[in-house]
N, C-alpha and C positions, 0 to 999 in steps of 0.2 A: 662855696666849698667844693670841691673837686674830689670826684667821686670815680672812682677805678673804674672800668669794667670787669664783670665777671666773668673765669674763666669757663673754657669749652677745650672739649676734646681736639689732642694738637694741638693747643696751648705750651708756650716754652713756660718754665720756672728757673728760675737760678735761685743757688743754695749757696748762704754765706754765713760766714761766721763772724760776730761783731764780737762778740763777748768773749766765752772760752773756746779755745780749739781742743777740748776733749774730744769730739766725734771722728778729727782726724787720727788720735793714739790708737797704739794696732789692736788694746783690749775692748776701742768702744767704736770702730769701722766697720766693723759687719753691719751696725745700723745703720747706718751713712747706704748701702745695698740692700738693705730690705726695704728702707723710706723709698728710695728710688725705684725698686720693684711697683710698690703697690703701688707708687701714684702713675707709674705708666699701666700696668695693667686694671687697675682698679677706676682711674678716671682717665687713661687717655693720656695722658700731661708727660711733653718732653722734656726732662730732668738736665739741668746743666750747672754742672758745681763750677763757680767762682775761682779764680788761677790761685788765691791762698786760704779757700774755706777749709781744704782737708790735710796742712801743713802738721799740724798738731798744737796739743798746749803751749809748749815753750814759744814756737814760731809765733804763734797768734797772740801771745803775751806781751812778743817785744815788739811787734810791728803793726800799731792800731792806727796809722797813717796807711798801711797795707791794706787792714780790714776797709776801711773806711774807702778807698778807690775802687777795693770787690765792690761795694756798695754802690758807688757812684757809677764804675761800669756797667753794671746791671739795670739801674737807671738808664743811662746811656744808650745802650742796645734795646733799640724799638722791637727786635725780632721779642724782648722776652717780656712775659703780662704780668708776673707777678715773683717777688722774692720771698722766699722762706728763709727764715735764719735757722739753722742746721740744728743748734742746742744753744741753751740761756748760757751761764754766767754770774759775773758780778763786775765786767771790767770794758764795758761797753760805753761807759761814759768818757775814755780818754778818745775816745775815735770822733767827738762832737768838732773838736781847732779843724778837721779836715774836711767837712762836710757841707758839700754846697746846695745849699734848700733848695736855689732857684732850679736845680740841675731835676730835685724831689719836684719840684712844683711843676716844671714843665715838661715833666716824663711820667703820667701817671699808671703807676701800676698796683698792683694788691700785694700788701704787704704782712707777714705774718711771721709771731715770734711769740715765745713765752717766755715766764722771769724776770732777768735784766736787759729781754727786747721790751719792755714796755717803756725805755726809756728812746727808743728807736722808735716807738709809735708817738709818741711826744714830739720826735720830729718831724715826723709826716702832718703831724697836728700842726705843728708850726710853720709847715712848707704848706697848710691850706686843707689839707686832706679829712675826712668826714671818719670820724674813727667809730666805729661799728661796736668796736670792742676790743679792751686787750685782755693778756692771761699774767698770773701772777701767782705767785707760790710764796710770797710773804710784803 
């Protein structure tokens, strides 16, 4: 089982959004700047959102082939240890037709989500990954 390393200060994170692009809409982006506050000040951590995590609802509605390459890129990029998804959802499961394990399995990074990311921590399960724990609100 293939186990991340944990992060340290100066650590990159990228922020994506699989599920809903609410955190991109202008009444819920002020959060999207104070996440990114604390985790640079509070732990350190170089904050790097994803080219369509803060498009908005509708964007991220119609383009889960979109979602799903932020993903993949973020995999991709050695520079970054670990991905957060921005905010849950319910529509993260159309993003699975675009998604290549091997890409999760051979880029291991820390990956974290809550709601309908636990169905994105299902695929780290399935790319090999030690799941620690996920979060869930129904």
């Amino acid at each position: 089982m293939i186990k991340p390393k944990k992060l340290k200060k100066g650590d990159k994170v990228a922020v994506v959004s699989l599920s809903w692009g609410g955190l991109g809409d202008d009444n819920f982006i002020h959060k999207y700047y104070i996440a990114k506050n604390r985790l640079k000040k509070d732990f350190g951590l170089e904050v790097v959102c994803m080219t369509n995590a803060l498009k908005g609802s509708d964007f991220i509605k119609e383009h889960p082939e979109l979602r799903a390459k932020d993903l993949m890129d973020a995999f991709e990029d050695t520079s970054i240890s670990a991905i957060f998804c921005a905010i849950g959802g319910d529509d993260t499961i159309r993003i699975l037709p675009f998604i290549n394990f091997e890409t999760i399995k051979n880029n291991p990074k820390i990956f974290m989500g809550y709601s309908d990311s636990t169905i994105n921590h299902f695929m780290m399960n399935k790319a090999g990954y030690i799941l620690l724990w996920t979060f869930s609100n129904g």
